[in-house]
Structures are given as structure tokens and as C-alpha cells.
N, C-alpha and C positions, 0 to 999 in steps of 0.2 A: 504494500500500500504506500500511495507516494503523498506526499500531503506538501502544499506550500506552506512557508512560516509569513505571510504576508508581504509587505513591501520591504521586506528583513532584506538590505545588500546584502553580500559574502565582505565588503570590505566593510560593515559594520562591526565583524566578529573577530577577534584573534585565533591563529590558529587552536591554542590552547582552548578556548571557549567553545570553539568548531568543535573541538574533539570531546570537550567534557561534556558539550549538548547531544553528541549519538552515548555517550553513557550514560546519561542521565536518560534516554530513551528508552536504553537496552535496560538496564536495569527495572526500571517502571514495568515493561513488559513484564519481564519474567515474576519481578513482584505479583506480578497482576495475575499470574498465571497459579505461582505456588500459595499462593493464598488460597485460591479455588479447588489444588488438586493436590496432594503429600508429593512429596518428592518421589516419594517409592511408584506412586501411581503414574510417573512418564517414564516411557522406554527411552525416548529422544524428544528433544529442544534445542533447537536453534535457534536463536535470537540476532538482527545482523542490524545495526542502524548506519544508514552512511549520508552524510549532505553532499547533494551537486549543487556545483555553483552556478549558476546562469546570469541572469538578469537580479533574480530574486535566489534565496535560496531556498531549495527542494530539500523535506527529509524524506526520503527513503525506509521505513521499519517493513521486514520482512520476519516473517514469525512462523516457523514450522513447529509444530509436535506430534509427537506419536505418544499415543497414552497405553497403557497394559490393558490388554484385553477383558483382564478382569472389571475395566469401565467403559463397559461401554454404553451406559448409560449416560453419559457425560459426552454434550455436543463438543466433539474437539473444536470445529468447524469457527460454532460460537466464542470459545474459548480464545481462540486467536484473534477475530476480532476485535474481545472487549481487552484483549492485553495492546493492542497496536492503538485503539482509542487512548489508553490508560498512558501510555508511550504521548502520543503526539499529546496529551494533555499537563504531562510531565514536561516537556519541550519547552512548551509555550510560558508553564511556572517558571522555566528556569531564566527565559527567557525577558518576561517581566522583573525578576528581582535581580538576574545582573545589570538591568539596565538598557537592553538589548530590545527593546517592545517592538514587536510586531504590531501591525497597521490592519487588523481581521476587522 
């Protein structure tokens, strides 16, 4: 899922800021994810956040999981979603309090 951060330039941010904004994403996700499921219950989780730079900047959060058979009751589907929302909503915090505001 690609999501813009507003009228946010790429030279609004230092690289450092660049970089702690897809952690601050990647984290959120998986947060978002082991809250809802044990650790025990994903076979695999990949979490990847990355910014391209264009005009504006683009985040990027791509989010896979495979959950243990024993849930499958549990929309993985869903699951990814609300961690790539939880992601792009972590973003925008971080982004508000270094100073850094997007223009949504």
C-alpha cells in the first residue's frame, strides 16, 4: 500500500528523519499486528516500509503474514490492512511532532 504524506518535500526531511519515519512505520505495523495475534500464532511476517522521493514524498508499507493454521479463524487479509493503516497513522504522528506536518 503506497500512501502520500501530503505536500511533505523529500528536502523537508533529513536523511536521519527519512529513515526513522519507515521505522517508526515498520514498527506501528507489527505492533498492530502482535497485539491482535501471540507471537506463537504467525508462521511469517514481513514488515518493509520505504519513502520515494518524487515531487512529494511517497510511503510505501508492504505487510505480509502467514498465521499457523491453527487460526484460521483470524482474517489474515484484515489483519494487514489494519497494521499498514496503524503504520501510515504512526507516520503522520511522527511527523506532526518532529515538526515535519504534512499538508492532508
Amino acid at each position: 500500500m503506497v500512501g502520500l504524506l501530503g505536500d511533505l518535500k523529500a528536502s523537508s526531511l533529513s536523511s536521519e528523519q527519512m529513515e526513522r519515519l519507515c521505522e517508526v512505520a515498520e514498527e506501528a505495523a507489527r505492533e498492530s499486528i502482535v497485539s491482535k495475534v501471540s507471537k506463537r500464532g504467525i508462521s511469517d511476517l514481513s514488515i518493509i516500509a520505504d519513502l520515494e522521493e518524487r515531487e512529494t514524498l511517497n510511503l510505501e508499507v508492504d505487510v505480509e503474514v502467514v498465521l499457523s493454521p491453527s487460526l484460521r479463524s483470524i482474517d489474515a487479509r484484515r489483519l494487514t490492512v489494519e497494521s499498514v493503516k496503524a503504520a501510515f497513522e504512526a507516520a503522520e504522528k511522527y511527523l506532526r511532532e518532529s515538526g515535519c506536518q504534512s499538508k492532508q
